[in-house]
C-alpha positions as CSV (number, residue, x, y, z in Angstrom):
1,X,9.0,3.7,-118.0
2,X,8.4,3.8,-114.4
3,X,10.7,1.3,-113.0
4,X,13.9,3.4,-112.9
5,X,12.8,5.4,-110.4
6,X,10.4,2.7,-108.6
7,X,14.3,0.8,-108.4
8,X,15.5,4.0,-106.9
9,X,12.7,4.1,-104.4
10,X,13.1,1.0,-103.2
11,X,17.2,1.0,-102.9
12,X,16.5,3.9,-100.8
13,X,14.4,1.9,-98.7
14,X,16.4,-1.3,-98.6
15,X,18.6,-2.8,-96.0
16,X,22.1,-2.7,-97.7
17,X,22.8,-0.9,-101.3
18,X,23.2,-4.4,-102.7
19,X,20.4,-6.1,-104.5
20,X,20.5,-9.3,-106.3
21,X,19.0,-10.4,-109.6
22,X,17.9,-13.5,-111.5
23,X,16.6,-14.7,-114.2
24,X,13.4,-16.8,-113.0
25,X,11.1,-19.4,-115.3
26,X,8.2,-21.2,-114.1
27,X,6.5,-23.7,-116.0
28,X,2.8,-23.9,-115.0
29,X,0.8,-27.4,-114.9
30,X,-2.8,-28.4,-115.1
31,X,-4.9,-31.5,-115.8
32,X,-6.8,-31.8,-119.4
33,X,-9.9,-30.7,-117.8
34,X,-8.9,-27.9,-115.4
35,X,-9.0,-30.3,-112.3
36,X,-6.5,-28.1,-110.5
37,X,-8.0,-24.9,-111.2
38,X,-11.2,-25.8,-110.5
39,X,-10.2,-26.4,-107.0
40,X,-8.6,-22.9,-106.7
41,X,-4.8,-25.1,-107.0
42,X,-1.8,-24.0,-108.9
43,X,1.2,-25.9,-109.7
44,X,4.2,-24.4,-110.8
45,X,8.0,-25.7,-111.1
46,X,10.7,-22.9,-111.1
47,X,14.1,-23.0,-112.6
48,X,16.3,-21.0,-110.3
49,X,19.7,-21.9,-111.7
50,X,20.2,-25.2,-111.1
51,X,17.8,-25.6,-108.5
52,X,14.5,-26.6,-109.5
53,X,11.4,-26.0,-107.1
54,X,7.9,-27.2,-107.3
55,X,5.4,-25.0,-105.6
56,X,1.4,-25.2,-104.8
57,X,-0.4,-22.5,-104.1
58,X,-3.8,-22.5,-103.1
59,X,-6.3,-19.5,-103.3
60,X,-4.4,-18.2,-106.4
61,X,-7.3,-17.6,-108.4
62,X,-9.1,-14.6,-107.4
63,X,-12.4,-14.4,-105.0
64,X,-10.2,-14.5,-101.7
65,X,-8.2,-12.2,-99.8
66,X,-5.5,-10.5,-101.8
67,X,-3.3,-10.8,-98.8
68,X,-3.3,-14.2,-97.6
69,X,-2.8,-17.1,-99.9
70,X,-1.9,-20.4,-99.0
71,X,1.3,-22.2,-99.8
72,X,3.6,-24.7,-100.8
73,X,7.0,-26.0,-101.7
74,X,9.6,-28.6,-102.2
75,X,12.7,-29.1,-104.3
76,X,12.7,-32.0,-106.9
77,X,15.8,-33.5,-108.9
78,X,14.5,-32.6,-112.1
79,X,12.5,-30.0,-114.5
80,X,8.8,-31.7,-113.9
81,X,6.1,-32.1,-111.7
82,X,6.5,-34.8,-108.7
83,X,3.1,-35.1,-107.4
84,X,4.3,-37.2,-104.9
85,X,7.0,-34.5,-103.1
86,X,6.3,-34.2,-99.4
87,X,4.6,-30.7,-98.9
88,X,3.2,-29.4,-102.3
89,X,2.7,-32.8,-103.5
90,X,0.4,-33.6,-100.3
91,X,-1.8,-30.7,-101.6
92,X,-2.7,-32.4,-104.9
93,X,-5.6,-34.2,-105.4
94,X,-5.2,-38.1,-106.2
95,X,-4.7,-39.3,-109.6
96,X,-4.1,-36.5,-111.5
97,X,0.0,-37.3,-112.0
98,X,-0.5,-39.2,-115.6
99,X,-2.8,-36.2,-116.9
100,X,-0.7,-32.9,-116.2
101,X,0.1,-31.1,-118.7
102,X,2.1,-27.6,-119.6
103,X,-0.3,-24.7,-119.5
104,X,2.0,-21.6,-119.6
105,X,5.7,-19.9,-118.3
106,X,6.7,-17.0,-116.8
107,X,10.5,-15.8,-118.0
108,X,11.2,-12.8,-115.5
109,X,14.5,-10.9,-114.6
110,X,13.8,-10.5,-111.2
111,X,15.6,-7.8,-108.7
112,X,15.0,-8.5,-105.4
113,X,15.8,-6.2,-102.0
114,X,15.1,-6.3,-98.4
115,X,13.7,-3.9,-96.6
116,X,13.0,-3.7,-92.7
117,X,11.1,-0.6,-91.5
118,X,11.0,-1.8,-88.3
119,X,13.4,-4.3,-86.4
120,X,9.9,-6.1,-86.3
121,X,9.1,-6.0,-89.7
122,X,11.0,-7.4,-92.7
123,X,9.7,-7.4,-96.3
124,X,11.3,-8.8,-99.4
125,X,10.3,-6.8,-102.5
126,X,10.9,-8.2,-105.7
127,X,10.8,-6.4,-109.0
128,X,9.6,-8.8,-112.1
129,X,10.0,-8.0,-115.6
130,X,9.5,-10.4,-118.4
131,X,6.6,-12.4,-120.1
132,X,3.7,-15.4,-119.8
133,X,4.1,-17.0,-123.2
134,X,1.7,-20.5,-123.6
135,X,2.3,-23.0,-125.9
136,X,0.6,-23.2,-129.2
137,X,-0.6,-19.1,-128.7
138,X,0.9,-16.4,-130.5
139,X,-0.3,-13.9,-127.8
140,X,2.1,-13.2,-124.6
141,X,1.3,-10.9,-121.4
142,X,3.4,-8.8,-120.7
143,X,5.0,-8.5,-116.7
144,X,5.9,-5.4,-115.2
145,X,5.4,-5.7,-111.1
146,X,6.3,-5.2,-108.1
147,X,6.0,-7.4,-105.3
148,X,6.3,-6.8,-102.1
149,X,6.5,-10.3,-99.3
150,X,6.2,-9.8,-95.7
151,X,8.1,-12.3,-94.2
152,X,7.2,-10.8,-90.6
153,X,5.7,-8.4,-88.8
154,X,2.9,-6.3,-89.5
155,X,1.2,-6.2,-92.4
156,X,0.4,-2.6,-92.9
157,X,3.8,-1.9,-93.5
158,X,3.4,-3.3,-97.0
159,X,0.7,-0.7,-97.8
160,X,3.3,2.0,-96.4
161,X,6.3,0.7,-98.4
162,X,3.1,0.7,-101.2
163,X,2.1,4.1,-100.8
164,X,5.1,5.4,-100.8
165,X,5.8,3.8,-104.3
166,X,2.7,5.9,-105.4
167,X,4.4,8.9,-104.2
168,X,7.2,7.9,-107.0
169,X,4.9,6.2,-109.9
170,X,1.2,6.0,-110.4
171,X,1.5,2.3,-109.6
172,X,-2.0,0.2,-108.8
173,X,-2.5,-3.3,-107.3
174,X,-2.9,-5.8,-109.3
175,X,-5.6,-8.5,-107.8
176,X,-4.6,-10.8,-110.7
177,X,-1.9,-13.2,-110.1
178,X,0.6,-14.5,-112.6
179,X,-1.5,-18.1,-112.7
180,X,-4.9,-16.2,-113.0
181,X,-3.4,-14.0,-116.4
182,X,-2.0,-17.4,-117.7
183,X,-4.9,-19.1,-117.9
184,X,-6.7,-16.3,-119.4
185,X,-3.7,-16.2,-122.1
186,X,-4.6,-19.8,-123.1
187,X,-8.4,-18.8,-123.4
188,X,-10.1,-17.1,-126.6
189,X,-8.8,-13.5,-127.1
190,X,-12.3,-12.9,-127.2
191,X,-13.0,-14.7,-123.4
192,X,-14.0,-11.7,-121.4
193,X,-12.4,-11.6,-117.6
194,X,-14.7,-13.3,-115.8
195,X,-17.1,-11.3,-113.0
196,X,-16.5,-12.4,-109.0
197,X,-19.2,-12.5,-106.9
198,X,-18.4,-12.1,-103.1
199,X,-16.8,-15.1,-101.2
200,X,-18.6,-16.0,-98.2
201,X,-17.3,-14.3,-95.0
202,X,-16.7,-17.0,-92.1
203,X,-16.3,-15.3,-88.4
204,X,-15.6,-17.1,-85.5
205,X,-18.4,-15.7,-82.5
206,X,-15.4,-15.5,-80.1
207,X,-12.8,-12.8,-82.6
208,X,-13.1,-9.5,-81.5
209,X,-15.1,-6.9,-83.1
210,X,-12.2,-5.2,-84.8
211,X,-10.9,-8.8,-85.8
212,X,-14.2,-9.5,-87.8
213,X,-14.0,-5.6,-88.6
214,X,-10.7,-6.5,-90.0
215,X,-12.3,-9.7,-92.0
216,X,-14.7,-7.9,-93.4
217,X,-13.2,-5.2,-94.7
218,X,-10.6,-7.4,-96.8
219,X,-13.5,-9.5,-98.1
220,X,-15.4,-6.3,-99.9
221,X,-12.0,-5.0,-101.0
222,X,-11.0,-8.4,-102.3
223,X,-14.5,-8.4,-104.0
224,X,-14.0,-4.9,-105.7
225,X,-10.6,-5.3,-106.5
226,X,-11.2,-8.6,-108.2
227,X,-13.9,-7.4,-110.6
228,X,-11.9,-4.5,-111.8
229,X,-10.2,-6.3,-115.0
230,X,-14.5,-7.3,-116.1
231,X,-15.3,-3.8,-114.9
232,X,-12.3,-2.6,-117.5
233,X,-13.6,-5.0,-120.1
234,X,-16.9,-3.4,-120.5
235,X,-19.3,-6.2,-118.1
236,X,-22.6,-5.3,-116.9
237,X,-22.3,-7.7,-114.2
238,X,-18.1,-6.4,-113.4
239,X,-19.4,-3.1,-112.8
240,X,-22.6,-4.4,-110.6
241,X,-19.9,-6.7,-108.8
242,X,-17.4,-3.6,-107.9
243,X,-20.4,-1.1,-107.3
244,X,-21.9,-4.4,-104.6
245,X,-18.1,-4.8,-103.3
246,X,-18.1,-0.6,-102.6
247,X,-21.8,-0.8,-100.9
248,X,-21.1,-3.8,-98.6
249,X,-17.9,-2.0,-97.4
250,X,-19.8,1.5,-97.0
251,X,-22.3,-0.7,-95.0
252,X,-20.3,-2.3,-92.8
253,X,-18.3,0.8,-92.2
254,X,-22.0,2.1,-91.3
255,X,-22.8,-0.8,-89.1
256,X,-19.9,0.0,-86.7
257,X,-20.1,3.4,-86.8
258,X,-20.5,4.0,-83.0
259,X,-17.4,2.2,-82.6
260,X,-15.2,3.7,-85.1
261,X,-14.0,7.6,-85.0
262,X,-16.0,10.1,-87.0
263,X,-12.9,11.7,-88.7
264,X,-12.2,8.0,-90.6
265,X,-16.3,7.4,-91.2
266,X,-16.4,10.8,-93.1
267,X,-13.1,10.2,-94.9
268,X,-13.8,6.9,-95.9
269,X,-17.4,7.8,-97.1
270,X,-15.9,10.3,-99.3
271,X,-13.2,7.7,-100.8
272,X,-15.8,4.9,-101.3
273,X,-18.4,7.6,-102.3
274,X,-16.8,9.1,-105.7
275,X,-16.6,5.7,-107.1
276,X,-19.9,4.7,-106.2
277,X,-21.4,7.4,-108.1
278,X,-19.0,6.7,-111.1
279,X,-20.2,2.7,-111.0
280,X,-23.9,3.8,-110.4
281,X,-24.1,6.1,-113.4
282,X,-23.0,3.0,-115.7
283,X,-25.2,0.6,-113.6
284,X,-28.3,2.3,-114.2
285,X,-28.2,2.3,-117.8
286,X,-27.6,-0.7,-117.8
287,X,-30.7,-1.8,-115.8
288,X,-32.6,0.5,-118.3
289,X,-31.3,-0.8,-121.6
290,X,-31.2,-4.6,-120.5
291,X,-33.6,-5.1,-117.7
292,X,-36.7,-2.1,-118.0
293,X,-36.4,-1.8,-121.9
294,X,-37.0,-5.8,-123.9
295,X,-40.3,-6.3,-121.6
296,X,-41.6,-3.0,-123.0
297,X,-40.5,-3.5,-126.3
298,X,-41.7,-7.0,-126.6
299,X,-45.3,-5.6,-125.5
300,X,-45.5,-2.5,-127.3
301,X,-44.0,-2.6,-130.4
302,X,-43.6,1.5,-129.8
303,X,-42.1,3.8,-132.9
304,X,-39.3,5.2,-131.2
305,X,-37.7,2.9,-129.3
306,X,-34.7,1.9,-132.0
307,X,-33.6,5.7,-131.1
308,X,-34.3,5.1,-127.4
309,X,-31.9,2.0,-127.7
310,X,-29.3,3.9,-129.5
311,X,-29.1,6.8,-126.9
312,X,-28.7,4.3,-124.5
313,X,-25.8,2.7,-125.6
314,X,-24.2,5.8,-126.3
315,X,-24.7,7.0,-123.1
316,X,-23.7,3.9,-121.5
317,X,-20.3,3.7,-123.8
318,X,-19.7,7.4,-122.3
319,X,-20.1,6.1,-118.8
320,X,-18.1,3.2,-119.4
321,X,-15.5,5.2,-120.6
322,X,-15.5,7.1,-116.8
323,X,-15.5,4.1,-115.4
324,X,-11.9,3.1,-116.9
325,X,-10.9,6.8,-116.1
326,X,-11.9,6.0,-112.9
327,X,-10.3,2.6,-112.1
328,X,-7.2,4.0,-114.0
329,X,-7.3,7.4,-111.6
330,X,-4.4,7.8,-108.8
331,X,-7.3,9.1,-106.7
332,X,-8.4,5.2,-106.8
333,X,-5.3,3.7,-106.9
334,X,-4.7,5.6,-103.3
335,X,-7.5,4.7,-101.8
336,X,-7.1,1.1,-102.5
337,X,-3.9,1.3,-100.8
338,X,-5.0,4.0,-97.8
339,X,-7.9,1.6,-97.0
340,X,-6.4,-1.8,-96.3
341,X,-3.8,0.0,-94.4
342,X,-6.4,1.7,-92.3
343,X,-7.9,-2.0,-91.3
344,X,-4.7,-3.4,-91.2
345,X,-2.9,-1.1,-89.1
346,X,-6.3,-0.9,-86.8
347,X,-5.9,3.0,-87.7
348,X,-8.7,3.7,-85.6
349,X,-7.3,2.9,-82.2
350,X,-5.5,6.5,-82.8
351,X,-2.3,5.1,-81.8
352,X,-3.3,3.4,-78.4
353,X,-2.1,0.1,-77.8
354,X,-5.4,-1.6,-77.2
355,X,-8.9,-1.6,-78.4
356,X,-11.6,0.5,-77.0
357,X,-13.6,-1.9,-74.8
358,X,-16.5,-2.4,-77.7
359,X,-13.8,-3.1,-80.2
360,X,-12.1,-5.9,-78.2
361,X,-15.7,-7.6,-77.3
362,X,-16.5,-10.8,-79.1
363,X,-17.7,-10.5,-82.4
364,X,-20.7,-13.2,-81.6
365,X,-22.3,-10.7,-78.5
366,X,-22.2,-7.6,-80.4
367,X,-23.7,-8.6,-83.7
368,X,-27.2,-9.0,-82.5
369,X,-26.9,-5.5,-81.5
370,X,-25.4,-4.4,-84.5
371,X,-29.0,-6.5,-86.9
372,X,-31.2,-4.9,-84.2
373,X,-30.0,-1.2,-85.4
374,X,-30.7,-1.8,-88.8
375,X,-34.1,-4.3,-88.0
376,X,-35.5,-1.1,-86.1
377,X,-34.5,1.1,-89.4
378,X,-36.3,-0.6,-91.9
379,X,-39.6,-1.0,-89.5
380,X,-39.2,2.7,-88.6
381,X,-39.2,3.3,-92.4
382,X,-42.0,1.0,-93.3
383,X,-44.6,3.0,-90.7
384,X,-47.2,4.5,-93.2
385,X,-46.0,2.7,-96.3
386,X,-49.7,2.6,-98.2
387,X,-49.5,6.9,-98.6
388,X,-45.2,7.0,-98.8
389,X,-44.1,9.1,-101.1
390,X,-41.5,7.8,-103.6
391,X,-38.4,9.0,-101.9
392,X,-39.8,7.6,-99.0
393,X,-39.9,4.7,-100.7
394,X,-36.7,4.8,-101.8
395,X,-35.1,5.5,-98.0
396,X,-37.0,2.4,-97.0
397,X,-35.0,0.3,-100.0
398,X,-32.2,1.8,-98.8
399,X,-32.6,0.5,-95.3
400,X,-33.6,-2.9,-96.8
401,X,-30.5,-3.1,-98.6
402,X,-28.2,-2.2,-95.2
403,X,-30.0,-5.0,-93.4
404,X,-29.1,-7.4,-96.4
405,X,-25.4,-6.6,-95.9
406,X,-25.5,-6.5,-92.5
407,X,-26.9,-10.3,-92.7
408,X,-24.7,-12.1,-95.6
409,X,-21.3,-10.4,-93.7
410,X,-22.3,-11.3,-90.3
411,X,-24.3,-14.3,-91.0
412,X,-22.2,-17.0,-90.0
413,X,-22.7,-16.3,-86.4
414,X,-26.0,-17.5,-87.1
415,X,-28.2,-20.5,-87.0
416,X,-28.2,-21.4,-91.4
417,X,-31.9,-22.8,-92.0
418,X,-33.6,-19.3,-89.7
419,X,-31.4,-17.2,-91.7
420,X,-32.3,-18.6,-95.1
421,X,-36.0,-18.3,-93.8
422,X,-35.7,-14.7,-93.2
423,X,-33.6,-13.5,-96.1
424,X,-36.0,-15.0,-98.1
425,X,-39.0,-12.2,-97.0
426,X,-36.3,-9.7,-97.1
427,X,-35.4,-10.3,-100.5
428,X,-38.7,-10.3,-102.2
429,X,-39.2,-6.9,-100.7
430,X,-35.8,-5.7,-101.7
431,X,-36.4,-7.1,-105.3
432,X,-40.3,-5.6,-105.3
433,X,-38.7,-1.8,-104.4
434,X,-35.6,-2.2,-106.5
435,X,-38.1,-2.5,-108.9
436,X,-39.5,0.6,-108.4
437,X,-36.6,2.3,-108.0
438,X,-35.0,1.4,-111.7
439,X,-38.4,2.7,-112.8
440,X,-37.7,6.2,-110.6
441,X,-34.0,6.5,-111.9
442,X,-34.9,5.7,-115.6
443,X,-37.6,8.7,-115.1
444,X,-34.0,11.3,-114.1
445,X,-32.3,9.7,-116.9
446,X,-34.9,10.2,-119.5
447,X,-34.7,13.8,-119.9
448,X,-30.4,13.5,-120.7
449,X,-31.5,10.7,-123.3
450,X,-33.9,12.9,-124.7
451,X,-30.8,15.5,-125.6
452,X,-29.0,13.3,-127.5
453,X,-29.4,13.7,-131.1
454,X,-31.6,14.5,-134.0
455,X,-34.1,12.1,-132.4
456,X,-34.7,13.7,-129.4
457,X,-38.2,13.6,-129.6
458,X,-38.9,10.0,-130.7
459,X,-36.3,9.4,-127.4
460,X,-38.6,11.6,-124.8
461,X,-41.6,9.7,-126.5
462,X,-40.9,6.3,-126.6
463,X,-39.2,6.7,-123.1
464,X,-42.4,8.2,-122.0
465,X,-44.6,5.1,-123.3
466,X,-41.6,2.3,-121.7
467,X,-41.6,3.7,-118.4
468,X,-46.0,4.0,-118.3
469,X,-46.0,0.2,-119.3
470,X,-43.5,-0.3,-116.3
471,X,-45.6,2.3,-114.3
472,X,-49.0,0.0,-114.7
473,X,-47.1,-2.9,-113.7
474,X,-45.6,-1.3,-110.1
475,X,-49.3,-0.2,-109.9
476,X,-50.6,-4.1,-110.6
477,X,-48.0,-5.4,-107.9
478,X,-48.5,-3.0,-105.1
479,X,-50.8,-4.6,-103.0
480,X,-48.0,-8.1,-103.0
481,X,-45.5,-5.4,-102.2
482,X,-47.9,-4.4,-98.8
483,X,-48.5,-7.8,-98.4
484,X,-44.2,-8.9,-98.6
485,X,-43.8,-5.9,-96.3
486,X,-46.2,-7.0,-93.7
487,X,-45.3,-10.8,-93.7
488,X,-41.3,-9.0,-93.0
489,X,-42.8,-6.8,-90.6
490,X,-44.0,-10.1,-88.6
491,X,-41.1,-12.2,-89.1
492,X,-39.0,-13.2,-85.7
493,X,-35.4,-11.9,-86.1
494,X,-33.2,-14.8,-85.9
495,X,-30.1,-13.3,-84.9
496,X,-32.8,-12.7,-81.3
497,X,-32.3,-16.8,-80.8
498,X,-29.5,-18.4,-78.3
499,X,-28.1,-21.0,-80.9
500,X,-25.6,-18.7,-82.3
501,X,-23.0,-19.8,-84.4
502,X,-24.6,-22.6,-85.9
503,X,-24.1,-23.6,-89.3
């Protein structure tokens, strides 16, 4: 209903009032078992008129950076895959040509325009409309996109032409690509989008800081941005994966904080900030009716704890629903857009041509700096930890956590085996006071449970009895937890070492 005016939008924009249009179909092609997929491949041949062209695309499949995707083309005589053609075909893995197969097409109308907002910059957008139909499957999925290309220059200015369009529509991004939604189409209807953990960040020790700034920031927003569809669908774990995705970005953000202007810190605290409270509302019901409730259960057999069950799931169904409201917001859909243009237009040089002097240092001097800050948090936190008080506790977690970011994003600057060594200690604490802390949060949530419902005191009692059992066993497990926090408190940091960038 949008598209009228998203057209007009982007006429205005274009180069010349011309545009052209075509009818595209693609015909997409795996092996029996996946092979192609597996290795994050697609194959694709495209009927453009008479032309047919066979493209490979690699890094298509969600988990990577939604910007940068690697790939592939040639033009073959007829309508069918030539694993042998000189570019894509080089891309293929051996063997495969007597076992592909059809999966899926794409039939769009597609309206494409120019547009060059500076003399620099050029940008092709394409407006798709049409259908993935699969063969066999009653089901299609619909298309309704824009895309915008940059063929050169810089690659902010697609998240201005972007947020412009969200000026004109409440448009969002789509991390999903045409290849990923066919292959769901040929699952199950009942196959739920599958949950992305984070991709390993790689940094070269001689980028700049705001280079590996710059690689970082993409990561976690890749991450969030490709767990939404499980977050949608009603998963646990795409919620936990979005609500990880927001905290690693927060932290990093946080980790170069003296480098980076206050005025964007506070701003993008309060973007990332919203959501995170949205995602953790969901999250910790969860961890209360899947993780802190079956032990207790199982060991007490307590009258009550049917009702306790069933005001958890309504509560969580409630917070699932703000969740979607959430992901679905304009509020969201502009600060996905307003935060990869902040890294990639390096918005915090403040229009200066270069770097402050910190920002252009290299990535692989500065990071053992950046570990030290939060190494000295979480032992300044850990002073006095037999008499801490639980919020104490909890601020000591929460230092815990930022080193455990600040580690897996940087940590390829860094000897492998000393790493693994060290996160190891780290993590047992971590999981020891995340512990703890579901046990804390369950305690807040109790008292809304208890509200819901003619069974409000069965709730408040069997919540009660649940949370003891769990209370006994923190108490059982506190002197390992002194013990963990010790053996961290005495572990060499490894970032400290001279054989940086190993591994």
């Amino acid at each position: 209903m949008y598209l009228p005016d998203l057209k007009r939008a982007l006429a205005e924009m274009a180069l010349e009032a011309d545009s052209s249009r075509r009818r595209l179909i693609s015909t997409y092609y795996d092996t029996t078992d996946l092979a192609l997929k597996r290795q994050g491949l697609t194959l694709r041949v495209r009927e453009q008129g008479d032309r047919f062209i066979q493209t490979v695309k690699a890094g298509d499949l969600g988990g990577g950076d939604i910007l940068t995707r690697g790939e592939w083309e040639d033009e073959l005589a007829a309508n069918r895959p030539d694993p042998l053609a000189p570019r894509s075909g080089a891309r293929l893995p051996d063997g495969i040509a007597d076992d592909l197969r059809p999966l899926f097409t794409t039939d769009v109308t597609r309206t494409s325009v120019a547009i060059e907002p500076t003399p620099e910059t050029r940008i092709e957008a394409a407006i798709d409309v049409g259908e993935i139909r699969a063969p066999g499957c009653s089901r299609v999925e619909p298309i309704s996109e824009i895309e915008l290309e940059l063929s050169s220059g810089d690659p902010a200015a697609l998240y201005e032409v972007a947020l412009r369009l969200l000026e004109v529509a409440p448009i969002r991004i789509e991390s999903r690509s045409k290849s990923e939604r066919g292959y769901r189409l040929g699952e199950s209807p009942a196959a739920a989008p599958p949950a992305v953990h984070a991709a390993p960040v790689v940094l070269d020790p001689m980028m700049s800081v705001e280079g590996a700034l710059q690689q970082i920031g993409r990561a976690c927003l890749a991450h969030l941005l490709h767990n939404e569809a499980a977050a949608l669908d009603g998963q646990p774990e795409g919620v936990h994966q979005m609500r990880v995705a927001v905290r690693r970005m927060r932290s990093a953000i946080s980790s170069f904080k003296k480098l980076l202007p206050a005025a964007d810190r506070r701003w993008i605290s309060c973007e990332l900030g919203w959501l995170v409270d949205v995602l953790g509302s969901a999250r910790n019901l969860d961890v209360f009716a899947a993780e802190l409730l079956p032990p207790a259960q199982a060991a007490l057999h307590e009258e009550g704890i049917e009702d306790l069950d069933a005001a958890l799931d309504r509560a969580r169904r409630a917070a699932y629903d703000r969740v979607v409201q959430a992901i679905h917001s304009e509020r969201h859909a502009a600060g996905m857009l307003r935060l990869p243009h902040w890294l990639e237009a390096r918005s915090w040089r403040k229009g200066g041509a270069e770097p402050p002097p910190l920002l252009s240092s290299a990535i692989g001097e500065v990071a053992p700096h950046l570990l030290d800050r939060r190494w000295r948090e979480l032992r300044k936190r850990s002073k006095g930890f037999r008499h801490s008080t639980a919020r104490q506790r909890h601020k000591l977690r929460i230092a815990a956590k930022k080193l455990r970011y600040a580690i897996e994003l940087l940590g390829s600057l860094f000897d492998q085996a000393e790493l693994q060594a060290f996160v190891k200690r780290l993590k047992r604490l971590q999981d020891d006071l995340g512990y703890a802390n579901d046990v804390h949060v369950a305690h807040d949530l109790l008292p809304d449970l208890s509200h819901q419902g003619a069974s409000w005191s069965a709730v408040a009692s069997a919540g009660a009895r649940v949370l003891e059992w769990h209370e006994k066993g923190l108490a059982r497990g506190e002197r390992e937890l002194r013990k963990r926090l010790r053996r961290l408190n005495r572990a060499a940091p490894f970032w400290h070492r001279q054989n940086r960038g190993a591994g």
